[in-house]
N, C-alpha and C positions, 0 to 999 in steps of 0.2 A: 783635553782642551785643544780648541784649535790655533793654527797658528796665526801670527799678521799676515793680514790683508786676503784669508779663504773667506770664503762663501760661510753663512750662517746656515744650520741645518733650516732646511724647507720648516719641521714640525715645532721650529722656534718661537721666541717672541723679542718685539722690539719694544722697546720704551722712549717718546719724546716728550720734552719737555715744553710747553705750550703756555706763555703770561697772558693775563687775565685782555691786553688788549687784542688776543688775538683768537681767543673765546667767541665763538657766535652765542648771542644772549636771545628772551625771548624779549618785550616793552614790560615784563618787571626785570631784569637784569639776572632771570635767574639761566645758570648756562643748560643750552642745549646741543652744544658741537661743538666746534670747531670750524673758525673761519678756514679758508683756502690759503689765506697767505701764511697759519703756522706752517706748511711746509713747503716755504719758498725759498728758494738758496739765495745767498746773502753772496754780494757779488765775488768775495774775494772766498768762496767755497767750492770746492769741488766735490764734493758730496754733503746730503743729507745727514746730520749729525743726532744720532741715536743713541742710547744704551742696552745691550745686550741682553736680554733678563737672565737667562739661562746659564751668564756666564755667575751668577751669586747662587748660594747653596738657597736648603732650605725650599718651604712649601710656597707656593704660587704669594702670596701675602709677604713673606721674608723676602722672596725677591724684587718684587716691588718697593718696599723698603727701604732693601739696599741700594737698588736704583735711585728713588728721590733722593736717600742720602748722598750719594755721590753726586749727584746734580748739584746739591745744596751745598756742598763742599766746594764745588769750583764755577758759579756763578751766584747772585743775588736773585732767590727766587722768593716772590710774590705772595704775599699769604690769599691770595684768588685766583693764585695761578693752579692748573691742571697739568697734566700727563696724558700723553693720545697711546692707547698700548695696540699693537698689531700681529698678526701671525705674517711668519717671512712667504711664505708660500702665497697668501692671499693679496698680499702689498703687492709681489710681484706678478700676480694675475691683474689687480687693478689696473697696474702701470700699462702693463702688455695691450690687456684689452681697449687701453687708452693711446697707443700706438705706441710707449714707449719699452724698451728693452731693458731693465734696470738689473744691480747685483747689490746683497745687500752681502755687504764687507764687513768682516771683523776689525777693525784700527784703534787699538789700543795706544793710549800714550801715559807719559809718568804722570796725570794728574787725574786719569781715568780710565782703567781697568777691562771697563763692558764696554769702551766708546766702540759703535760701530757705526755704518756711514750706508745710504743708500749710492749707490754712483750710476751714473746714465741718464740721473733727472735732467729734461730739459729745461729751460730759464721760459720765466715768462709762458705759461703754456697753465692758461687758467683751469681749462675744464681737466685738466690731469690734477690740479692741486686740488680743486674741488673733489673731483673721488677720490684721494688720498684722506680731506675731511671728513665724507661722506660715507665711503666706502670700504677704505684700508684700514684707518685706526677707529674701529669701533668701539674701545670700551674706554671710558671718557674718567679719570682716577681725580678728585680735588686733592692737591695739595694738602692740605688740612684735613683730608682724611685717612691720609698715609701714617 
């Protein structure tokens, strides 16, 4: 296990957690992505706030899982809410290629385990949150199918 506040291994994965108003829908409401503002930092944040998958045992499905469940344990999540899942290597190619320099941190605390954090995002800076939608968190998880 690694310690607070290293680097998550490149061949990682991250898990966020994304509510139904921040879902991009098609005109029947059924989801196709991810708006750009799930991953916009909230003023009083200094990193991106993720969970770890890798840090829960168990086959690619148990960690997932164990993710929503930790979610569910320390906020109200949405029964139309989603999960954005990502590889650490490719998040951090999107940003790069996006002109920013990011590190995605392990930062664990007593109510969350896998919490880890991207840090280096900048504020306000559309077209980077757009391919973090678009491009970083490709595989799109419902709640309700966890």
């Amino acid at each position: 296990m690694i310690s607070k506040g290293s680097n998550l291994p490149d061949e990682d994965h991250v898990m966020r957690y994304v509510p139904w108003t921040k879902l991009r829908r098609d005109e029947n409401e059924h989801v196709i992505g991810f708006l750009p503002q799930a991953f916009e930092l909230r003023e009083e944040e200094q990193s991106l706030s993720l969970n770890w998958l890798e840090y829960f045992s168990g086959d690619r499905n148990q960690r997932i899982r164990e993710s929503a469940n930790m979610f569910r344990g320390i906020r109200k999540v949405g029964a139309k809410s989603a999960y954005g899942i990502g590889n650490v290597r490719h998040i951090k190619e999107v940003c790069d290629s996006n002109g920013a320099r990011v590190r995605i941190v392990y930062e664990p605390d007593h109510e969350n385990r896998a919490h880890s954090g991207i840090r280096g995002l900048p504020r306000d800076d559309l077209s980077l949150l757009d391919a973090l939608a678009t491009q970083a968190f490709v595989e799109l998880v419902r709640d309700a199918e966890v």
